[in-house]
N, C-alpha and C positions, 0 to 999 in steps of 0.2 A: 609402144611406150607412150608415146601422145595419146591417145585411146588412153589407158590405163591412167593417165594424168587427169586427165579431161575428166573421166569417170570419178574420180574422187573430189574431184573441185567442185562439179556438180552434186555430188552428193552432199555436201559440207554446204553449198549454200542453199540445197532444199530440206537439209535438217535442222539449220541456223534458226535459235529462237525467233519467233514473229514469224515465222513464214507460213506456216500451216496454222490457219486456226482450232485444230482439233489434231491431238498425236495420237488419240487410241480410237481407230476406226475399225469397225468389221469388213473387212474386205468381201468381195464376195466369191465363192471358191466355184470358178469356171474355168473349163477347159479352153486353150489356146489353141485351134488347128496350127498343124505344123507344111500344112500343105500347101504346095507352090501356088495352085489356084485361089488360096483364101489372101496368101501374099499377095499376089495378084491383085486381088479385088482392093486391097488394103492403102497398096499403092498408089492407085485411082482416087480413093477417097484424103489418103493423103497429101497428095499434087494438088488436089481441086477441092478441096476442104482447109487442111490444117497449114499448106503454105499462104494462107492469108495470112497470117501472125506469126507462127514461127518458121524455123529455118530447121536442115538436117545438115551440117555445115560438112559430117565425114560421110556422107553416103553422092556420089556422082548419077547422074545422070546415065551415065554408060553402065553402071553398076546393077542397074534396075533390069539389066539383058542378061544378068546371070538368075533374076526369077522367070526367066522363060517368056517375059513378054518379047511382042517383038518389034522391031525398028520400026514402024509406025504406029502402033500404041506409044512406045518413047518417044517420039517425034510430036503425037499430041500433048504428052504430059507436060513438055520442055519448052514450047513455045519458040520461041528467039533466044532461047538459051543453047550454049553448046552444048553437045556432049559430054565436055570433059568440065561443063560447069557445076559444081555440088548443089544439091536444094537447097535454094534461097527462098525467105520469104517474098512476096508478090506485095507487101505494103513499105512503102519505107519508115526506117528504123524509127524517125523522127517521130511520125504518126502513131507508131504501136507504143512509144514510150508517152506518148502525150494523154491517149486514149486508156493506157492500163497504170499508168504512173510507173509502169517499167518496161522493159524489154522482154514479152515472152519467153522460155526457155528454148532453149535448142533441144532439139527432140532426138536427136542421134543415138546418144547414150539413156534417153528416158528409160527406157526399160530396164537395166540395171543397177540406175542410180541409185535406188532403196533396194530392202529385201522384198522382195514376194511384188515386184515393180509391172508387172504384165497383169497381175490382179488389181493391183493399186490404179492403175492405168483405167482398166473396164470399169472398175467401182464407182470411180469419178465421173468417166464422161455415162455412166448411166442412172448417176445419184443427182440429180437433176432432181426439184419438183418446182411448184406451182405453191407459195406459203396461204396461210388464210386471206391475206392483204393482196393476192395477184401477185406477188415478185416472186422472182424466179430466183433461187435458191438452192444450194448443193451439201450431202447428207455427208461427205467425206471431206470436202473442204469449205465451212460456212461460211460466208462472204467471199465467194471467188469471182473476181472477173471478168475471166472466160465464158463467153457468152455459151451459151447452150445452141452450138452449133447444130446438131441433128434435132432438134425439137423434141428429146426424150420426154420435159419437161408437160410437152404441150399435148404427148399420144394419149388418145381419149379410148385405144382399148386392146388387148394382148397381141393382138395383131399386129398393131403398128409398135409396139415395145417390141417384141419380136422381130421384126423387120430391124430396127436401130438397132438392138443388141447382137444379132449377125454382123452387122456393117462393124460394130464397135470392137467383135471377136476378130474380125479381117483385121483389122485394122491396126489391130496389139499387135496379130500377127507379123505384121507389117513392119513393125518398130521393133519387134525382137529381133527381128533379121538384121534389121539395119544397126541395131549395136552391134550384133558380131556376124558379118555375113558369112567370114569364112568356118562358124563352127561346126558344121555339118560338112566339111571339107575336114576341118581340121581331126573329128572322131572316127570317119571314117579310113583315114591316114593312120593314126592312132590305135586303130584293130589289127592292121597288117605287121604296125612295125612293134604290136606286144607279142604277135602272134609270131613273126622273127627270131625277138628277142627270148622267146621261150623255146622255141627251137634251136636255134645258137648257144640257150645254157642246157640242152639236154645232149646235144654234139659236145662238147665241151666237156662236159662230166663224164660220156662214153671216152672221151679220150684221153682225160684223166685218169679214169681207172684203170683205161690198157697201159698205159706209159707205167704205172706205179706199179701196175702187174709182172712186168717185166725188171725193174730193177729189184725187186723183190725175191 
């Protein structure tokens, strides 16, 4: 219920007039691996990258041993934070509101908070360019902020685009999970008990039709 609250209030203030300088963007239509190892890697990049500024206020520290890394990859991600501490940003609040005139978003729910949010997500941090004047500028959100973390901006050739848009595909991956980690628990739970429940109305109907068979 907190999840599903938080998802709408975030959505409401990232669709809020002014916030997006551009509403009809081309997104770009790439596959998201679904696999632990790209999570994995996503992870990494978001501990040691995107907690500079933002936070994942519902995903814990312990939470990251359900993608299979293990108690010493978490132990570096975590620092002097506990286990049982959720990702925090690594700048204080004060600094990031002073530096962006707000408080980055929380990334927990990022991937849901719009439609088509894991595309939206890639398009941005890889819509990065380089304008005629040298500033650094973004094709889906113009005049954003956020610095151009991975230097998409700055790769001078498909090689190095290529290398950043892998990291960027881990890395959605990454944040898909983290809005809902247990859905790949929850679908697979959800095969067995349709699979049950269609077995339970075919017993059921057999024994319907004997019972009727008989008072008949």
């Amino acid at each position: 219920m907190r999840r599903w609250i938080a998802t709408m209030g975030l959505a409401a203030s990232l669709l809020s007039p002014g916030v997006y300088a551009s509403t009809h963007v081309e997104l770009k239509d790439v596959e998201i691996p679904k696999t632990q190892e790209a999570r994995q890697r996503g992870a990494a990049t978001v501990t040691g990258v995107c907690l500079m500024c933002h936070s994942l206020k519902y995903v814990k520290y312990q939470d990251l041993l359900a993608l299979g890394l293990t108690q010493a990859q978490v132990d570096g991600m975590r620092g002097e934070y506990p286990m049982e501490a959720t990702l925090q940003s690594m700048t204080p609040i004060e600094i990031r509101k002073e530096s962006y005139g707000k408080v980055p978003p929380d990334l927990s729910l990022m991937a849901v908070a719009r439609k088509n949010g894991p595309q939206y997500i890639y398009s941005l941090w890889t819509g990065y360019y380089t304008d005629k004047d040298g500033n650094t500028d973004n094709h889906v959100f113009p005049g954003i902020k956020m610095p151009d973390m991975l230097g998409y901006s700055m790769a001078t050739d498909d090689a190095q685009r290529k290398q950043i848009e892998e990291t960027v595909r881990d890395t959605v991956a990454f944040l898909e999970w983290a809005a809902d980690p247990a859905a790949e628990t929850r679908r697979s739970i959800g095969v067995y008990v349709i699979g049950y429940l269609v077995l339970l109305t075919i017993l059921l109907y057999l024994v319907k039709r004997r019972t009727w068979r008989r008072i008949r």
